[in-house]
N, CA, C and O atoms as a GROMACS GRO file, in nm:
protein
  212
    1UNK      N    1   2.874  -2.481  -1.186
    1UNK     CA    2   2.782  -2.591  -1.160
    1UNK      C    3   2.823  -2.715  -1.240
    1UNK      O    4   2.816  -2.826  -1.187
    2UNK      N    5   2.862  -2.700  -1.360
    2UNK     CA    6   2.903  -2.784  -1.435
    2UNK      C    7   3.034  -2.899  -1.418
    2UNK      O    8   3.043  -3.012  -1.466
    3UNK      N    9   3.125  -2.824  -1.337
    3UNK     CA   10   3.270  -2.840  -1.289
    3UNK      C   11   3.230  -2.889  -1.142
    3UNK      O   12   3.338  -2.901  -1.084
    4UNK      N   13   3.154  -2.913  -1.078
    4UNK     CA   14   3.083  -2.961  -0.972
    4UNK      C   15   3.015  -3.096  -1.011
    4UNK      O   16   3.031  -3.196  -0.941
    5UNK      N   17   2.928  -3.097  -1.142
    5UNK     CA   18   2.839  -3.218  -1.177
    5UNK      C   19   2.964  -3.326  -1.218
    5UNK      O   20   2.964  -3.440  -1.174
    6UNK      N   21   3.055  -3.280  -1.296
    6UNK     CA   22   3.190  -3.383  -1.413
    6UNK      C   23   3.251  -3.404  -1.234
    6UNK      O   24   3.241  -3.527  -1.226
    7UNK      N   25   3.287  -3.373  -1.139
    7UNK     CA   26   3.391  -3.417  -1.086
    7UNK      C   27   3.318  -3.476  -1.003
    7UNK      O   28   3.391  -3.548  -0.936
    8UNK      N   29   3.193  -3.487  -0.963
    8UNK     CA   30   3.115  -3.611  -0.875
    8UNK      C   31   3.088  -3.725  -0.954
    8UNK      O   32   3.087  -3.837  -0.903
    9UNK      N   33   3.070  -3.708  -1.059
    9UNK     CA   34   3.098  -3.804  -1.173
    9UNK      C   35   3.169  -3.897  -1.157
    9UNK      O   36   3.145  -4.012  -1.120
   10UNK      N   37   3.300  -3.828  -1.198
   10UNK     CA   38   3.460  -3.898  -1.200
   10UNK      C   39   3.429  -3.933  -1.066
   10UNK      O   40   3.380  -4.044  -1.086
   11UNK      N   41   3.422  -3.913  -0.922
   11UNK     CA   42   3.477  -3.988  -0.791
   11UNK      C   43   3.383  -4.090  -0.810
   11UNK      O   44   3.427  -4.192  -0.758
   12UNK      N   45   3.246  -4.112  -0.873
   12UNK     CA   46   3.137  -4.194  -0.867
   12UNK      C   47   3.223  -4.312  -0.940
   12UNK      O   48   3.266  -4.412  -0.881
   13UNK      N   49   3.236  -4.291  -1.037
   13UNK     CA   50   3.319  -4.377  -1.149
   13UNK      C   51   3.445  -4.425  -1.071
   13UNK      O   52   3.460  -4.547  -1.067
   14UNK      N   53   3.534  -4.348  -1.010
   14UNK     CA   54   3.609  -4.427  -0.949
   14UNK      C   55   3.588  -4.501  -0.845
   14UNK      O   56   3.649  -4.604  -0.817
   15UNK      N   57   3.500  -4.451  -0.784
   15UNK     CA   58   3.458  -4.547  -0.665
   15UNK      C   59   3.412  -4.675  -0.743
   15UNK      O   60   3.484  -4.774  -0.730
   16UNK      N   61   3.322  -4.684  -0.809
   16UNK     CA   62   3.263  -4.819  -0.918
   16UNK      C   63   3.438  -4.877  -0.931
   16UNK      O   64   3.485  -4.960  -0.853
   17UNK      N   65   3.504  -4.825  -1.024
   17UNK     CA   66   3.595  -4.887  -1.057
   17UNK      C   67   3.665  -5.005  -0.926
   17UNK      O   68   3.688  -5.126  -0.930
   18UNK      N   69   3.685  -4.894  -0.811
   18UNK     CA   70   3.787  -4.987  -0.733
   18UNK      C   71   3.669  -5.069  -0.656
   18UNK      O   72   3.726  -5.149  -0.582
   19UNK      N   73   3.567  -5.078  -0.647
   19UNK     CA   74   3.484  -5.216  -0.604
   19UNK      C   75   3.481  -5.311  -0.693
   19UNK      O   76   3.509  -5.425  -0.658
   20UNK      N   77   3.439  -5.277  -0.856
   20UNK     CA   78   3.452  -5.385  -0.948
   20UNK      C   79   3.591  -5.420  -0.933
   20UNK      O   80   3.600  -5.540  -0.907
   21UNK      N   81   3.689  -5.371  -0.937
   21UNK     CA   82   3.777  -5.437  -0.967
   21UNK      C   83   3.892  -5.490  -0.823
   21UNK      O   84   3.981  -5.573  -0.845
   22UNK      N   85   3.878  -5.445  -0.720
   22UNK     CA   86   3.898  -5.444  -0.610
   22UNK      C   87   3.799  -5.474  -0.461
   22UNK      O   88   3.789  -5.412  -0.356
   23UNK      N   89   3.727  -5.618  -0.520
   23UNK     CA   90   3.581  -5.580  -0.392
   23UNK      C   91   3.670  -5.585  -0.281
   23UNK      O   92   3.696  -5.480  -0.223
   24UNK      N   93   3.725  -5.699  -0.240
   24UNK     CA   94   3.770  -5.754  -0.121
   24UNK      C   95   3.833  -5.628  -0.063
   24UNK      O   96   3.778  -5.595   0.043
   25UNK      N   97   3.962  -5.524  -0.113
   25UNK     CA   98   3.998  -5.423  -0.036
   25UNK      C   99   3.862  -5.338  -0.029
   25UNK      O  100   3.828  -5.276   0.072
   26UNK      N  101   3.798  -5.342  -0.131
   26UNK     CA  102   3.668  -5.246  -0.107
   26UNK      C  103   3.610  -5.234   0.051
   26UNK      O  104   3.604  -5.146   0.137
   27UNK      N  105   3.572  -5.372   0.039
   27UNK     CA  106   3.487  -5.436   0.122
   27UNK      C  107   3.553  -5.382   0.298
   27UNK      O  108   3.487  -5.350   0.396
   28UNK      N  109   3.713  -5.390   0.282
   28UNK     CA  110   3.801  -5.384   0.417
   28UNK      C  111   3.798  -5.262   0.469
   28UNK      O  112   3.804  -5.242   0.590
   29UNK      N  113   3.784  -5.148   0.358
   29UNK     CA  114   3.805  -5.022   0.363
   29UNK      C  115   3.663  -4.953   0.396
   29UNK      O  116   3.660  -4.840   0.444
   30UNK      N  117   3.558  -5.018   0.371
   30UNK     CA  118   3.410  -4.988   0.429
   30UNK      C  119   3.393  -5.029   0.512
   30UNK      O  120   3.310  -4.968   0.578
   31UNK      N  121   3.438  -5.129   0.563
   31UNK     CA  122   3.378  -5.163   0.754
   31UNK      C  123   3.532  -5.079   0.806
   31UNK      O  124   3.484  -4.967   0.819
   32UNK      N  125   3.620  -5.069   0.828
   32UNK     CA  126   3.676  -4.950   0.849
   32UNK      C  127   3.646  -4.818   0.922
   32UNK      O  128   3.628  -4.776   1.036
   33UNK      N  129   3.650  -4.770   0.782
   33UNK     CA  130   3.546  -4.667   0.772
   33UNK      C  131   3.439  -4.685   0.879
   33UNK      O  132   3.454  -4.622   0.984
   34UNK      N  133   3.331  -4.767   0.865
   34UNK     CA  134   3.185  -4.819   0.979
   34UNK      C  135   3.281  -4.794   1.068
   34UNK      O  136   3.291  -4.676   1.102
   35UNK      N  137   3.352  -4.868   1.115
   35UNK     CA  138   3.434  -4.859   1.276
   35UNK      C  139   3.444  -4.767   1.322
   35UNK      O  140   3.416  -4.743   1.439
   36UNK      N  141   3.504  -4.661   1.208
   36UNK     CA  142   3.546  -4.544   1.249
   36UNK      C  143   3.414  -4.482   1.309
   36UNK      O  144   3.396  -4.450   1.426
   37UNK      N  145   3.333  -4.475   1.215
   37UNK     CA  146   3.208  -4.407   1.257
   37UNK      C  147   3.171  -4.412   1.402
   37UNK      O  148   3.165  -4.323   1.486
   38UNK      N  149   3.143  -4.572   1.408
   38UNK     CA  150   3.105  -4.652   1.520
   38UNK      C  151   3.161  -4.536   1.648
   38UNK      O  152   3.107  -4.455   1.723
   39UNK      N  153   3.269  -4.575   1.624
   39UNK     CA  154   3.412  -4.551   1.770
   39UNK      C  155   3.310  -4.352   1.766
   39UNK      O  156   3.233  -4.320   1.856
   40UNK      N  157   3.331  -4.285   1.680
   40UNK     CA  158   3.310  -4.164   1.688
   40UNK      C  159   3.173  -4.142   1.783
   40UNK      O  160   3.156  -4.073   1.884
   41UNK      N  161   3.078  -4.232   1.705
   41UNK     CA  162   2.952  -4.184   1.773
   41UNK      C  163   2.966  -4.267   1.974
   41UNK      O  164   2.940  -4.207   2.078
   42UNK      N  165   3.000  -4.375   1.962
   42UNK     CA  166   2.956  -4.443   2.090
   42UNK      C  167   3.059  -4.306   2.170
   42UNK      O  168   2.997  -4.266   2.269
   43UNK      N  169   3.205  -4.225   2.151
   43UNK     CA  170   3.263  -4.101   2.246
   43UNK      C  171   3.148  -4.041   2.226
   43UNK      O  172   3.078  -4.065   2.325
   44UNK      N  173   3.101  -3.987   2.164
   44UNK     CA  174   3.018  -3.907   2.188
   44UNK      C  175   2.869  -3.908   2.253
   44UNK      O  176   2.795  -3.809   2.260
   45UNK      N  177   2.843  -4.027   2.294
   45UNK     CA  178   2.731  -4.084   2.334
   45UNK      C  179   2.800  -4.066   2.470
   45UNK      O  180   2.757  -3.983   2.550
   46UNK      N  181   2.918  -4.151   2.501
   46UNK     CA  182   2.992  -4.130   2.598
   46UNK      C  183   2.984  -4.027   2.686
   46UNK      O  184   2.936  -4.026   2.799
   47UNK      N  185   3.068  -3.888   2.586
   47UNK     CA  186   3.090  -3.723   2.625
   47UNK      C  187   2.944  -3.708   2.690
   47UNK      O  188   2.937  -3.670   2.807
   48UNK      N  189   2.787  -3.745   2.594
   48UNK     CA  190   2.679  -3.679   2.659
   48UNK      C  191   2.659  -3.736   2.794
   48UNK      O  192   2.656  -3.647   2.879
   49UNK      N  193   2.644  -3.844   2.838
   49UNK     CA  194   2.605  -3.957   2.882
   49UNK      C  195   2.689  -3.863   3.064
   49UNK      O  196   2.633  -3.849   3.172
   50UNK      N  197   2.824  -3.824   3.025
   50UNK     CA  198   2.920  -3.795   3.123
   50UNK      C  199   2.853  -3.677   3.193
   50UNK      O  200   2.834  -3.674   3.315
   51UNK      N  201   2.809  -3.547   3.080
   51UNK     CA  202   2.761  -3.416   3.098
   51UNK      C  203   2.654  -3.395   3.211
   51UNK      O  204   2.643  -3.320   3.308
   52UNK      N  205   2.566  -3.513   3.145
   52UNK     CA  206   2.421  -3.525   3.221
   52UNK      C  207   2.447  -3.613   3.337
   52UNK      O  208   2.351  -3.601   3.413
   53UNK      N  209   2.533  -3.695   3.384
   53UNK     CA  210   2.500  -3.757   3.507
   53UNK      C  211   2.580  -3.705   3.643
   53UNK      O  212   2.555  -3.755   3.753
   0.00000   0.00000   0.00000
């Protein structure tokens, strides 16, 4: 449990790090990311959308 709590830690901390010190790639790499999401859910809205009609 312990070795679980220290290493969410550390990614927390690094994540902090590369926004403080990196917003702008921060910033590129989170709408990104959103996109990605985006693109995932609207196929799959898609896939249902196909099933049912």
């Amino acid at each position: 449990m312990k070795a679980k709590k220290v290493l969410m830690l550390v990614g927390v901390a690094l994540v902090l790090f590369y926004v403080i010190t990196q917003p702008g790639p921060a910033a590129q790499a989170v709408q990104e990311i959103l996109g990605w999401l985006r693109q995932g859910a609207e196929a799959i809205i898609t896939f249902v959308q196909n099933v049912f009609a």
